[in-house]
N, C-alpha and C positions, 0 to 999 in steps of 0.2 A: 454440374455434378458435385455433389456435397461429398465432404471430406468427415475420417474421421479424427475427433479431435478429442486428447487425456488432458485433461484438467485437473490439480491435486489442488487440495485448499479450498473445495467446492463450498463445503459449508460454510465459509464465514462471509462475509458481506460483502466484500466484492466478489467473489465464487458465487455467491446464490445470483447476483445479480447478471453476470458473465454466461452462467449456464441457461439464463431466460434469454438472453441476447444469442447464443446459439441456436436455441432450439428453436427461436421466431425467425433464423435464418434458413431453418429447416436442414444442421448439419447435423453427424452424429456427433454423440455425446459419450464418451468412458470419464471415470471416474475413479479417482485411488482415494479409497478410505482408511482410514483407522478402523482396526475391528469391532472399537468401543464407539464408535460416533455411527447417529443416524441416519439412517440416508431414506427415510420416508417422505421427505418436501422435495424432492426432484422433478423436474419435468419428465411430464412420461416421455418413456424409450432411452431413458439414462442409463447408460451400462457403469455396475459398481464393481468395481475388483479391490477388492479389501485386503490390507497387508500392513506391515511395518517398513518404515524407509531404510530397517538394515533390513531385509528380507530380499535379497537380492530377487530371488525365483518370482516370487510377488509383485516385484518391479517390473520382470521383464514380463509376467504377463499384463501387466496394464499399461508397456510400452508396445509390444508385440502389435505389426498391422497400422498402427496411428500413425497419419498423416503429419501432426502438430500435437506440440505437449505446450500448455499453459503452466507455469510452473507460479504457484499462490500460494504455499503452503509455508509456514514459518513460525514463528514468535516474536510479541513482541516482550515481554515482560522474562524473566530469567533471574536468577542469580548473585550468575559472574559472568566471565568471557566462556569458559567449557560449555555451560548449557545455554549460550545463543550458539556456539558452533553447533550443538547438538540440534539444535531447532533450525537451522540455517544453512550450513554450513555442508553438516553430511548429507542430508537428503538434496543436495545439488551434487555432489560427488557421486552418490550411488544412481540417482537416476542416469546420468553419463554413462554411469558404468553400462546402466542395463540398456543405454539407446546403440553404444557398441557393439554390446553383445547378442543385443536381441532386433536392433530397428537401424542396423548401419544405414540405409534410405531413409534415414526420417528428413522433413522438409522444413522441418524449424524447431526449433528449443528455444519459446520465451523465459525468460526469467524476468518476473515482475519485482525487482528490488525495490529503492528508496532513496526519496533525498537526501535523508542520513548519512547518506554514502558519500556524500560530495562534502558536507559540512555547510553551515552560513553561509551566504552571500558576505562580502564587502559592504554592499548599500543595499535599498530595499526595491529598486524599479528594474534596471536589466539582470542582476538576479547570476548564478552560475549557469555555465554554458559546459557542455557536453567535452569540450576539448580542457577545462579547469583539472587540475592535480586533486583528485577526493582528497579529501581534510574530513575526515567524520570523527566528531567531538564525541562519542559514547559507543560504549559497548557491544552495544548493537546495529550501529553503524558501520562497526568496524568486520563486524560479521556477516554483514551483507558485503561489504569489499570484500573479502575473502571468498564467497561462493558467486559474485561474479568474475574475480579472477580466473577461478575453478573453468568458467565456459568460454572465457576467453583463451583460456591452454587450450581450451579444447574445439576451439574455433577451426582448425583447418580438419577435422575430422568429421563436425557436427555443426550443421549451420544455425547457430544462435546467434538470439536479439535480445540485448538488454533497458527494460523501457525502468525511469525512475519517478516512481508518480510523487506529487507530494502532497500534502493534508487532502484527505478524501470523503466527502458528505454525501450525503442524497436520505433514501428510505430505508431503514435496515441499521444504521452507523448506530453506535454506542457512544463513541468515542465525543461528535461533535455534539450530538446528547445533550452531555453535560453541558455545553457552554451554551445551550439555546436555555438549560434548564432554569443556568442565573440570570440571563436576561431577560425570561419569564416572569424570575422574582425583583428586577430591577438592578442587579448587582453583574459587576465584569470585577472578576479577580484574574490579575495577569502576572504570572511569573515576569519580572523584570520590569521594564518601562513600558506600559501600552502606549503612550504616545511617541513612543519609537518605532515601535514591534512593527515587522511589514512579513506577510505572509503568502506563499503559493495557494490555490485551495483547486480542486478541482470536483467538478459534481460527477459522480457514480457513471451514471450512464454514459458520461462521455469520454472517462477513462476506458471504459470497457469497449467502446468505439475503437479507440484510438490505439488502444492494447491489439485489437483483430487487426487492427490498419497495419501496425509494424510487424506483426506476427508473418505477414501475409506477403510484406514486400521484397522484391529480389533485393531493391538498392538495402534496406536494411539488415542483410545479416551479415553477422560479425561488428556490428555497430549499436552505441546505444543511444537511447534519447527521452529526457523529459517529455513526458504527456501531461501537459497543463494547462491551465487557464492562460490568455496571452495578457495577463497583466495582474500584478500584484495588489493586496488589500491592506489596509489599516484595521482596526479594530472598528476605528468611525465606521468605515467602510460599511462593515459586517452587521457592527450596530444599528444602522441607518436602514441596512436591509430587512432586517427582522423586524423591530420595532411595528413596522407597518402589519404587518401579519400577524405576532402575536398580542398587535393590541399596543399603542400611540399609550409609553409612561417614559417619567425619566430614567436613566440607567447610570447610577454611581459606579464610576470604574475606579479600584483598588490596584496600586503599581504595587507589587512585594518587591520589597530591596532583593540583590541577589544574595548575600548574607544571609536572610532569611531564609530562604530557599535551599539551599545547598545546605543549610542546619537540615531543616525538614529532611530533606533527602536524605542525611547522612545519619536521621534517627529512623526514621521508617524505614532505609537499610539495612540498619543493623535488628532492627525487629523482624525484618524478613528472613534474615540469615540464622537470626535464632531459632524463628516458627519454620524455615524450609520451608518459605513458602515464598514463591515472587512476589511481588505488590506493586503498584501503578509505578511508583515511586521510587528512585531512592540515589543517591548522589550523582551517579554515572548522568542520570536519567533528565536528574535536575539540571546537569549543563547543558543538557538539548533544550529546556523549555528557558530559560532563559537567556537563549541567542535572539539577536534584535534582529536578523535577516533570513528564515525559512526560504528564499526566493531561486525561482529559477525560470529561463529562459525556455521558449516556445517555439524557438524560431527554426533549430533544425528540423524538429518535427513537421511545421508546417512547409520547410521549403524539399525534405526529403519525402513525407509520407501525404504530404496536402492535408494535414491535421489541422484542424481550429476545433478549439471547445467552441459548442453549439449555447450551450445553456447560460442564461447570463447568471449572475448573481443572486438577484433580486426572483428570479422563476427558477434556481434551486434550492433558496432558501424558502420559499411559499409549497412549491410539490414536496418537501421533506416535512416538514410544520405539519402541513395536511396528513403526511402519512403519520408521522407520529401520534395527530390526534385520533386518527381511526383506530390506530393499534393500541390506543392508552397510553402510550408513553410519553407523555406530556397534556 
C-alpha cells in the first residue's frame, strides 16, 4: 500500500532525483514550493502546495494527511550566521510546528543535514562516527546543528531521523561540475594539500536509497546516520577515475597554501557583503575547503539500516560524464 509522502527542496538535485525514486516506487508525492519556483519538471501525479516556511497555514496544508516528510530544503551559500538560520534553521522549527498541529500521526521526519555538522575527521580512512561530539568548522555547519538539535527536542513528540550525507555526485550536480571541468582541461586546483586531502563522496542515487531506507526504519528513529560510500577517496583516487572517461591526458595538480585561501575567502567576503549578495566563497567557507579529512564512517548505517552504496566509483563517475555530455554541460 503506498504511502503519502511531502518532500520540500524538490527542485534541486537531490529532490529532482528523490521525487524519480518515488514515483518508480509507485508512492504519492506532495510537494512544498516557493511561490516563485517552478514546478513544471515533476513527475506526473506530484501534488504542489506552495507557501513560505513562515506561513505557518501553508505548512500545515502540505503537512496535513502525509504519511513521511523528506525534509531537502536549505542553503548553502549566506551571509553571516542570521541568514543560514534563516535558510536552515527556521523552516525546521516551523515545519514541527505545523506536524504538531496539523499531523500529530506523522510516521517520520527526515531531516537530511550534513557532514558539516560533525566537522573533519582526525585521519582520512575510518573517518567520524555517529556517536563523535559535532565540531562544525563554519557557519553553516553550525546551522545545520542547530535545526537538528531542533528535531532532536522534538524527538519524543515527532518520530525523526537524522541522515548526514557527505560530498554528493551523479546527473544533475553543479557543484562536482566544476572539478570534472578542470580535469577535463588537465588542471586539479585544491584548497590545501591534495596529497593529503582524503574525502566521503557518495553517488546521487544511492543516497536517495539509503535516505528511504532510514526514513522507513522503526530501529531509526530518533537516531542519526551517515549515508556514504563505505570507504574514503584521494584525489588520485578520483583522478584515476575520470581520466578513463573523459579521455587518458596528464592532470597537473595545484596544492594552494591555506594563507592563500583564507586571503581569497576573506576578499570575496567582503565583496559579498558589500554587493548583498552571497558568493561560493568566502572565509567562514574557506575553513571548510581546506580541512585535510571530509570523512565519515558507514558502518552504523550498514549494521542498523543494511545500507551499502551500490555504485562504485568508477560507474558513477562514467553515468554522470555521460549525462553531462548529453545535456551539454561538459
Amino acid at each position: 500500500m503506498s504511502e503519502t509522502i511531502l518532500v520540500t527542496g524538490s527542485s534541486g538535485f537531490i529532490g529532482a532525483r528523490l521525487l524519480k525514486h518515488l514515483a518508480d516506487e509507485g508512492e504519492k508525492v506532495r510537494v512544498f514550493l516557493r511561490p516563485e519556483s517552478k514546478g513544471d519538471s515533476f513527475p506526473e501525479g506530484v501534488e504542489v502546495v506552495r507557501g513560505s516556511f513562515c506561513d505557518l497555514e501553508a505548512l500545515g496544508r502540505a503537512v496535513h494527511g502525509v504519511d513521511r516528510i523528506v525534509h531537502l530544503a536549505g542553503v548553502t551559500k549566506a551571509l553571516d550566521e542570521a541568514g543560514y538560520d534563516a535558510g536552515n534553521v527556521m523552516p525546521v522549527q516551523n515545519l514541527l510546528l505545523a506536524v504538531n498541529s496539523y499531523n500529530p500521526g506523522l510516521k517520520r521526519f527526515l531531516l537530511v543535514s550534513s557532514l558539516t555538522v560533525a566537522g573533519p575527521a582526525s585521519e582520512g580512512i575510518c573517518g567520524v562516527r555517529e556517536s563523535d561530539i559535532p565540531m562544525p568548522v563554519s557557519a553553516y555547519g553550525r546551522s545545520k546543528l542547530r535545526a537538528e538539535t531542533l528535531c532532536m527536542e522534538s524527538s519524543s513528540r515527532i518520530p525523526v531521523t537524522i541522515v548526514r550525507p557527505p560530498a554528493v555526485y551523479g546527473p544533475g550536480d553543479r557543484d562536482v561540475l566544476q572539478v570534472f571541468q578542470m580535469l577535463d582541461k588537465g588542471l586539479l586546483v585544491s584548497p590545501g594539500s591534495a596529497a593529503r586531502q582524503r574525502f566521503s563522496m557518495i553517488y546521487v542515487d544511492d543516497l536517495v536509497r539509503g535516505m528511504m531506507m532510514a526514513a522507513r526504519s522503526e530501529l531509526s528513529a530518533g537516531r542519526t546516520y551517515y549515508i556514504t560510500s563505505p570507504r574514503s577517496w584521494s584525489w588520485d583516487d578520483l583522478v584515476a577515475a575520470v581520466q578513463p572517461v573523459l579521455g587518458s591526458k596528464h592532470v597537473h595538480t595545484l596544492s594552494l597554501p591555506k594563507p592563500l585561501v583564507f586571503f581569497a575567502g576573506m576578499v570575496v567576503g567582503m565583496a559579498a557583503s558589500l554587493r548583498g549578495i552571497p558568493l561560493l566563497i568566502n572565509r567562514d567557507k574557506a575553513n571548510e575547503l581546506v580541512q585535510d579529512f571530509w570523512v565519515c564512517s558507514s558502518e552504523q548505517a550498514e549494521i542498523d539500516l543494511g545500507f551499502t552504496a551500490a555504485t562504485s566509483l568508477g560507474e558513477g563517475v562514467e553515468k554522470t560524464i555521460a549525462w553531462y555530455r548529453r545535456n551539454g554541460w561538459l
